[in-house]
KETORNU-835552 format. One record per residue (C-alpha): residue number from 0; residue in one letter; x, y, z. Coordinates in pm, 1 decimal, always signed. Layout:
 pos code       px       py       pz
 NUM    a        X        Y        Z
...
END
This chain:
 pos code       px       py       pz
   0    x  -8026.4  -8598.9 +13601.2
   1    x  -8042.3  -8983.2 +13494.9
   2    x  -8013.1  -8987.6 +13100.6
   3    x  -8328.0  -9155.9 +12989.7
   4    x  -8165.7  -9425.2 +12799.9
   5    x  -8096.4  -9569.7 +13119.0
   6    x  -8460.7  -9583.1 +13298.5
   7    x  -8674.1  -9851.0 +13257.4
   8    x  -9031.5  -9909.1 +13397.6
   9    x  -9086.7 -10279.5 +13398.5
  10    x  -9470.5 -10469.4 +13560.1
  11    x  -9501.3 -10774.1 +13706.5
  12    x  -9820.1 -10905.3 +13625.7
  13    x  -9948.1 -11316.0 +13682.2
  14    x -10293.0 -11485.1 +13769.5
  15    x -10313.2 -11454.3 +14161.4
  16    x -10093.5 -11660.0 +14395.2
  17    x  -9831.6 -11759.7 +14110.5
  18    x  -9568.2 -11519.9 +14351.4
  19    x  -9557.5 -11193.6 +14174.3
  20    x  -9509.1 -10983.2 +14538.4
  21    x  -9326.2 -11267.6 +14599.2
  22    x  -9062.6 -11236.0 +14317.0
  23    x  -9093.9 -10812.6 +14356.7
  24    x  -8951.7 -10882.0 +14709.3
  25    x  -8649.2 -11079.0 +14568.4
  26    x  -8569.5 -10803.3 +14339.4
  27    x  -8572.4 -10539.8 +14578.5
  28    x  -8365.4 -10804.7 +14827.2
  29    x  -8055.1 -10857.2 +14589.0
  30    x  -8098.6 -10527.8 +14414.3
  31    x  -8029.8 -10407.6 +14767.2
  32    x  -8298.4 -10161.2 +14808.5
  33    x  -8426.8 -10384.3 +15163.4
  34    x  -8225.2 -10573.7 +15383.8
  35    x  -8429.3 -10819.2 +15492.1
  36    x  -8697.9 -11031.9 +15267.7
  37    x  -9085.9 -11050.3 +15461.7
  38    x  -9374.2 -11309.5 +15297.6
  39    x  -9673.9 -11186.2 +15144.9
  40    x  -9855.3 -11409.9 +15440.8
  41    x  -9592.5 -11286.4 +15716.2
  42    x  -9684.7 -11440.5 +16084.8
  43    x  -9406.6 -11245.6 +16273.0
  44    x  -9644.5 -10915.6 +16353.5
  45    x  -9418.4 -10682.2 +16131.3
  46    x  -9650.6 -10690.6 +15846.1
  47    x  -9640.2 -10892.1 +15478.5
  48    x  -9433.6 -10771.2 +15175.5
  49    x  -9309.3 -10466.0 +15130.8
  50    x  -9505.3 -10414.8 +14796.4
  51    x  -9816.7 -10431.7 +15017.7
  52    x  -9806.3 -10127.2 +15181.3
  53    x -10211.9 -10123.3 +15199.8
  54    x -10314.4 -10284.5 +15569.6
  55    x -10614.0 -10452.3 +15385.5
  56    x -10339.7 -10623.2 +15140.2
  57    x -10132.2 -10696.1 +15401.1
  58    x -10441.9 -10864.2 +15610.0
  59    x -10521.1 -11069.1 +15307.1
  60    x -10227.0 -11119.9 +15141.4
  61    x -10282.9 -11057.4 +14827.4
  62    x -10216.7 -10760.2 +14604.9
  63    x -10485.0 -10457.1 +14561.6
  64    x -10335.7 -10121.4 +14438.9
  65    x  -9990.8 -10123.4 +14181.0
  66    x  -9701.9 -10034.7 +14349.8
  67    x  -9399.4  -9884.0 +14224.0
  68    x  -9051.4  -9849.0 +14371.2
  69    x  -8742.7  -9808.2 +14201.5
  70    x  -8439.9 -10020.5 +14192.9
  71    x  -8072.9  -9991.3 +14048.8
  72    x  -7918.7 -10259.5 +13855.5
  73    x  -7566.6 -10216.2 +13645.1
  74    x  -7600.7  -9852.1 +13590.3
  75    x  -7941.3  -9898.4 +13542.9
  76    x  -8249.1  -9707.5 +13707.8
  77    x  -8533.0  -9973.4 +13697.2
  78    x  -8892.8  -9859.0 +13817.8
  79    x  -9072.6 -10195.1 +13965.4
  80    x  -9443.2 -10201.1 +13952.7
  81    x  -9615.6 -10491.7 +14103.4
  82    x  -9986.6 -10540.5 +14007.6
  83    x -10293.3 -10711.8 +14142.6
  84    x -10309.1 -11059.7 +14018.2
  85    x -10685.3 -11123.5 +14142.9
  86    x -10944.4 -11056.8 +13879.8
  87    x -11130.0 -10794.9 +14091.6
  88    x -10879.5 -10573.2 +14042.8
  89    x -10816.2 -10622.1 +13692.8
  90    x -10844.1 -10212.0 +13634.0
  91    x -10502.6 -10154.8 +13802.7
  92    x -10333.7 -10362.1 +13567.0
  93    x -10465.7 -10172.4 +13285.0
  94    x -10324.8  -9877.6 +13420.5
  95    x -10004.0  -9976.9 +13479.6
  96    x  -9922.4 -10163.9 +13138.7
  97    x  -9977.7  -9803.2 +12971.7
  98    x  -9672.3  -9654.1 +13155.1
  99    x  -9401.7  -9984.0 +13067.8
 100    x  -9135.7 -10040.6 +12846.6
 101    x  -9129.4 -10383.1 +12915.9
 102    x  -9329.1 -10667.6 +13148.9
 103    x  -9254.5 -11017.8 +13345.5
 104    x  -9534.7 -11233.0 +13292.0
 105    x  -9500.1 -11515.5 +13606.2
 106    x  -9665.0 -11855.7 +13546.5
 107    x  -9681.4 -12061.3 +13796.5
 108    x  -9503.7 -12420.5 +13728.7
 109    x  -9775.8 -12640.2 +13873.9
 110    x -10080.2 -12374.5 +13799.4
 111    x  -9967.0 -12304.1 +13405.4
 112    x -10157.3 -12012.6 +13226.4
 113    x -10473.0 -11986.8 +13484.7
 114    x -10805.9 -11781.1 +13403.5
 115    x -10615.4 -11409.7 +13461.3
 116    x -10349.4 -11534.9 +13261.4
 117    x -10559.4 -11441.9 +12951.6
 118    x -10639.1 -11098.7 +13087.6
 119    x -10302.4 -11060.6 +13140.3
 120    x -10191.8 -11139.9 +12802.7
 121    x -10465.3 -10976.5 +12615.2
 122    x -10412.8 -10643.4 +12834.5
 123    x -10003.2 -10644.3 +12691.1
 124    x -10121.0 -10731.2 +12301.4
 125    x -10355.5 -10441.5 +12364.9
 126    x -10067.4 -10204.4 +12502.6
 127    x  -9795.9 -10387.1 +12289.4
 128    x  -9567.4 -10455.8 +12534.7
 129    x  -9287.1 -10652.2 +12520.2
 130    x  -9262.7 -10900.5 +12821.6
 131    x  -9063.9 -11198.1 +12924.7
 132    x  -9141.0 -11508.1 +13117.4
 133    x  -9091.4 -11655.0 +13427.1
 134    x  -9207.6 -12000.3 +13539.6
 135    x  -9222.5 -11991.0 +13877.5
 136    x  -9218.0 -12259.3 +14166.3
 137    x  -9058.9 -12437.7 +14044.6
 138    x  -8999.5 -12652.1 +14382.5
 139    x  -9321.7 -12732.6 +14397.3
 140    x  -9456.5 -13076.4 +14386.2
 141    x  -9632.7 -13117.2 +14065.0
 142    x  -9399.2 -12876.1 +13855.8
 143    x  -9421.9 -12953.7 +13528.6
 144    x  -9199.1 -12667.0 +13316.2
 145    x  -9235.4 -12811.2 +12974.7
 146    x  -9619.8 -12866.4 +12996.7
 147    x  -9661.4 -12463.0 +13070.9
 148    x  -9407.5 -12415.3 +12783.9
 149    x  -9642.2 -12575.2 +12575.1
 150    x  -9938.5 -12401.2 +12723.8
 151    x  -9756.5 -12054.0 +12631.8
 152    x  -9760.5 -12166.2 +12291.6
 153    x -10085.2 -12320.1 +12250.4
 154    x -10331.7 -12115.3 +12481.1
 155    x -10165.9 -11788.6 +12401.6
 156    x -10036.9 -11795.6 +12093.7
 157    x  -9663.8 -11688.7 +12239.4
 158    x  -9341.7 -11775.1 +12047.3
 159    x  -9171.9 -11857.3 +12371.7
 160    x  -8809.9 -11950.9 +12353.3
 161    x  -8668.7 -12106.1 +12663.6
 162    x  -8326.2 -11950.1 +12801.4
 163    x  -8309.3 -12171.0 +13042.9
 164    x  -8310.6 -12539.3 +13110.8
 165    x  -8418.9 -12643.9 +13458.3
 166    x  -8159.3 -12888.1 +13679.7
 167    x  -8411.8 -13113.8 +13874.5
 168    x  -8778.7 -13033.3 +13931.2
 169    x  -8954.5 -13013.0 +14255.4
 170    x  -8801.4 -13133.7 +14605.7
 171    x  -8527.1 -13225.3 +14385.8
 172    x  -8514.7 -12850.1 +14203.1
 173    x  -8129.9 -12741.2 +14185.4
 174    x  -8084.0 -12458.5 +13958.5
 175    x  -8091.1 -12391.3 +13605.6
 176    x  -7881.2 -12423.3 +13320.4
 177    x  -7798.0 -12059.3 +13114.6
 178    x  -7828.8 -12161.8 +12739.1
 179    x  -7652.4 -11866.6 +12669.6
 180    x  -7326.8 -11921.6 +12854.8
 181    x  -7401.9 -12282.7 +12860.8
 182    x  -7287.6 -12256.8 +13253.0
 183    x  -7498.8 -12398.3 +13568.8
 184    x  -7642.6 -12169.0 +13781.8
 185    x  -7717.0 -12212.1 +14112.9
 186    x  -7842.6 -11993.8 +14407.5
 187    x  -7646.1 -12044.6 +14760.3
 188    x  -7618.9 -11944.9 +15075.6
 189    x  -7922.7 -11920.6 +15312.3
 190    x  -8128.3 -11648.9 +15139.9
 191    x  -8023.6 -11766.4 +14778.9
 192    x  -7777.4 -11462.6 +14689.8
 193    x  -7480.2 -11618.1 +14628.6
 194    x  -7491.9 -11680.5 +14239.9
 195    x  -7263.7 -11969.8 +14115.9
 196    x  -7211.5 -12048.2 +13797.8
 197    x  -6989.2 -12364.5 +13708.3
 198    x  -6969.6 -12622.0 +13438.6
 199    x  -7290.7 -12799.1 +13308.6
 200    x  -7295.4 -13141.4 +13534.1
 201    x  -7270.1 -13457.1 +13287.7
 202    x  -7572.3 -13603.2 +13361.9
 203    x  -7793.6 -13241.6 +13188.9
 204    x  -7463.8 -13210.1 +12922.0
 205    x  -7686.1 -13354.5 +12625.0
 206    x  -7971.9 -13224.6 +12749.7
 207    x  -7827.4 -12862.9 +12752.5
 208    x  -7722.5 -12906.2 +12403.1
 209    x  -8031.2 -13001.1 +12261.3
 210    x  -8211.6 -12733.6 +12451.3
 211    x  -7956.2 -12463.0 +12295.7
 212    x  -7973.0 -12601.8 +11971.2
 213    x  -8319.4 -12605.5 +11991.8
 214    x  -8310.1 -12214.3 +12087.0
 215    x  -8053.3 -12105.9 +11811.8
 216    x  -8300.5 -12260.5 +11580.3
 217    x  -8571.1 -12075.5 +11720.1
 218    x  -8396.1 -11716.3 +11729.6
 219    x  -8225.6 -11771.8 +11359.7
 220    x  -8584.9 -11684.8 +11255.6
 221    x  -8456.4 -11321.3 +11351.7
 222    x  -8117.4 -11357.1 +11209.2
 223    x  -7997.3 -11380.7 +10873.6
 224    x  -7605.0 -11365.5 +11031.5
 225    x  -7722.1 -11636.4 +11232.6
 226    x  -7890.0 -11842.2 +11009.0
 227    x  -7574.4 -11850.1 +10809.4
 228    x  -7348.8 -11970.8 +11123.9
 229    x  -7600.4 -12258.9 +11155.9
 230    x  -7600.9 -12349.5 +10821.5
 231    x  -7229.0 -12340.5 +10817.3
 232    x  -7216.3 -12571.0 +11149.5
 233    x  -7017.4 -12263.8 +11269.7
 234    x  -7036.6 -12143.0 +11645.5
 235    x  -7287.5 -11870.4 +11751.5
 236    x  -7076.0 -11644.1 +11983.9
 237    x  -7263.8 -11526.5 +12326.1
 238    x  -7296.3 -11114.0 +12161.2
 239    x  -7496.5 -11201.3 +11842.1
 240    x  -7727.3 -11465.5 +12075.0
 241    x  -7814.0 -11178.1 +12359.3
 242    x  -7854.5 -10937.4 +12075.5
 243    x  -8093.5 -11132.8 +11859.9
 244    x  -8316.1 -11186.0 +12189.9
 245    x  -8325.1 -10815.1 +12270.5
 246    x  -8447.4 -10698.5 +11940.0
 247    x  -8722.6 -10986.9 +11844.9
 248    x  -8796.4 -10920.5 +12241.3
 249    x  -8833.4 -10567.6 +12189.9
 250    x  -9040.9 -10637.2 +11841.4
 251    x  -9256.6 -10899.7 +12062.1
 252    x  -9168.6 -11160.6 +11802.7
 253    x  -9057.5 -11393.9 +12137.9
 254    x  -9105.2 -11415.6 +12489.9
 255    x  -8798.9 -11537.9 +12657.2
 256    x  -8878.4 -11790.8 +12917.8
 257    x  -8718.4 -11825.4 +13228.8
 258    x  -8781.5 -12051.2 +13545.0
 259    x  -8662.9 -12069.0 +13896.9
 260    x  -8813.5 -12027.6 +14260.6
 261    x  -8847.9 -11740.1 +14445.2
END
């Protein structure tokens, strides 16, 4: 029997069409739970996403019912539940945020926090759940990462502390930068799964420093010990930096924010 410590439930809720299905596919895909990724609108006559196991969601393409399956990730057990994004079908959502430790809130990049994107967020506050977020298509023309950063922060009152800093935006999208390793990250091979992470390139150097200076600032908030290194001009190491996130993550004093395309 799994020792509870190391089960998680984790929702993926977004206003509809900002890729939640989308980005449930990906996880199952490199999690290695399916072997081969299908669209949400799928034109091949084997059916949409594998989330959408209703034929009417399927038909559609969008999402109806929550769906759970269950993934493992570094010794982990992770259940995945994907929920509707339209506002029709705002009840299922409800359900499902009383069951998680712990949520992905997807914006999408060009869309920013939409209409269900304030359902969404008062639904966690209500359940107190701790969430992250993910800016999503971020290849899109029209991407604009640092305008939905602000709309976090403005329209829904979110301390959200970027993790990442985006390399490119749009048709010219690359990768991201980790703020946490400082180390670029980028996705190859011909469905993405070949993770490469390499030296910041020169021309996002001074951008990635002000970006993790900017977060250390942000998180010190959280951390006396930290606080101190910063005062003292002192390196942060990597352990105190993912620790700090996890707890004022876990005490929904921040919402990490992520971006990327999936």
């Amino acid at each position: 029997m799994e020792k509870i410590g190391k089960i998680r439930n984790i929702g993926i809720s977004a206003h509809i069409d900002s890729g939640k299905t989308t980005l449930s596919e990906r996880i199952l895909y490199y999690c290695g739970r399916i072997h081969r990724m299908q669209e949400v609108h799928d034109g091949d006559g084997e059916g949409g996403a594998t989330m959408d196991f209703m034929d009417l969601e399927r038909e559609r393409g969008i999402t109806i019912k929550s769906a759970a399956t269950q993934v493992a990730w570094r010794g982990n057990s992770i259940n995945l539940i994907d929920t509707p994004g339209h506002v029709d079908f705002t009840v299922e959502v409800e359900r499902s945020l009383r069951v998680l430790d712990g949520a992905i809130m997807i914006l999408c990049a060009v869309g920013g926090v939409q209409s269900q994107s304030f359902t969404v967020d008062q639904q966690m506050k209500r359940y107190r759940v701790p969430r992250i977020a993910f800016i999503n298509k971020m290849d899109r023309v029209g991407a604009d990462p640092d305008r939905v950063r602000r709309d976090i922060r403005e329209k829904l009152g979110l301390n959200a502390v970027p993790i990442q800093l985006n390399m490119g935006i749009a048709e010219g999208f690359q990768g991201v930068i980790d703020l946490i390793t400082m180390e670029a990250v980028t996705f190859e091979g011909e469905d993405g799964d070949d993770v490469v992470r390499k030296a910041i390139p020169a021309e996002y150097a001074a951008a990635a420093q002000k970006a993790r200076h900017e977060m250390l600032d942000a998180l010190s908030m959280f951390s006396d010990e930290m606080t101190d290194l910063l005062l003292e001009e002192r390196p942060v190491g990597e352990e105190m930096v993912r620790r700090t996130i996890r707890e004022a993550t876990i005490n929904r004093e921040i919402v990490p924010l992520m971006m990327g395309s999936a």
